[in-house]
C-alpha positions in Angstrom: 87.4 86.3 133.1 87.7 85.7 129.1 88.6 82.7 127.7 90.7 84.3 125.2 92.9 83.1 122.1 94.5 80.0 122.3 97.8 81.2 120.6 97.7 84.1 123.7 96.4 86.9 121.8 95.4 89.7 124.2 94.3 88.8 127.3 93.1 84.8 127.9 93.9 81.6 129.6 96.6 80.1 128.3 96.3 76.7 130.7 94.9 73.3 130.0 92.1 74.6 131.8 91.1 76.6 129.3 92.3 74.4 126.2 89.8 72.0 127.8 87.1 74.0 128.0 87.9 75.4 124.3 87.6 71.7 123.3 84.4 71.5 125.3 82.7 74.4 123.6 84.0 72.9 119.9 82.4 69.4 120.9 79.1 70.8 122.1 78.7 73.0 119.5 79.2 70.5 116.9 76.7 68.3 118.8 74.5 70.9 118.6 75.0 70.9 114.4 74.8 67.2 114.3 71.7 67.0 116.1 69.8 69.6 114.7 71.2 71.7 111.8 68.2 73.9 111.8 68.4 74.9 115.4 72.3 75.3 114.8 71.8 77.5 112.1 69.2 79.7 113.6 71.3 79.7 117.2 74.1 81.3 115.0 71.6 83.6 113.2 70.3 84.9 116.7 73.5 85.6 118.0 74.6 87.8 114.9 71.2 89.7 115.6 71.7 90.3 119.1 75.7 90.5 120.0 77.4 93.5 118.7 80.7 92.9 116.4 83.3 92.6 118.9 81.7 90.3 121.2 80.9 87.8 118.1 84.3 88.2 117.0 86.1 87.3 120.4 84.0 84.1 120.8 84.7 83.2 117.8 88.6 83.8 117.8 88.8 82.3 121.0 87.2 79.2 120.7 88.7 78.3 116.9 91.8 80.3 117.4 91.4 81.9 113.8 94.3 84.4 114.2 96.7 81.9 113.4 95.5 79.2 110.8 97.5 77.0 108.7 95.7 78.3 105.6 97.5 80.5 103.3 95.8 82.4 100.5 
């Protein structure tokens, strides 16, 4: 199972199960940063190295919900 988009791109849980653990995965990760921006940096670093594309992207989208962002260019 895949956590997916928050906005119910694709495939995903749409459930307050998963917006919790989306939530979860934000607040550790930022833990993570705030703790040791070093570590974060090079966590992130190793994960662009060894994930291909797609995988990076889908974490990504589905635990910031990028697809649909308030920011307009």
């Amino acid at each position: 199972m895949w956590l997916g988009c928050p906005h119910g791109c694709n495939d995903g849980l749409r459930t307050s199960q998963g917006d919790f653990l989306r939530v979860k995965a934000r607040t550790i990760l930022a833990i993570i940063h705030r703790i040791d921006q070093d570590g974060f940096a090079q966590l992130l670093v190793s994960h662009i190295e060894e994930c291909n594309i797609q995988v990076l992207i889908d974490t990504l989208h589905s635990v910031t919900g990028f697809c649909r962002s308030d920011i307009t260019g």
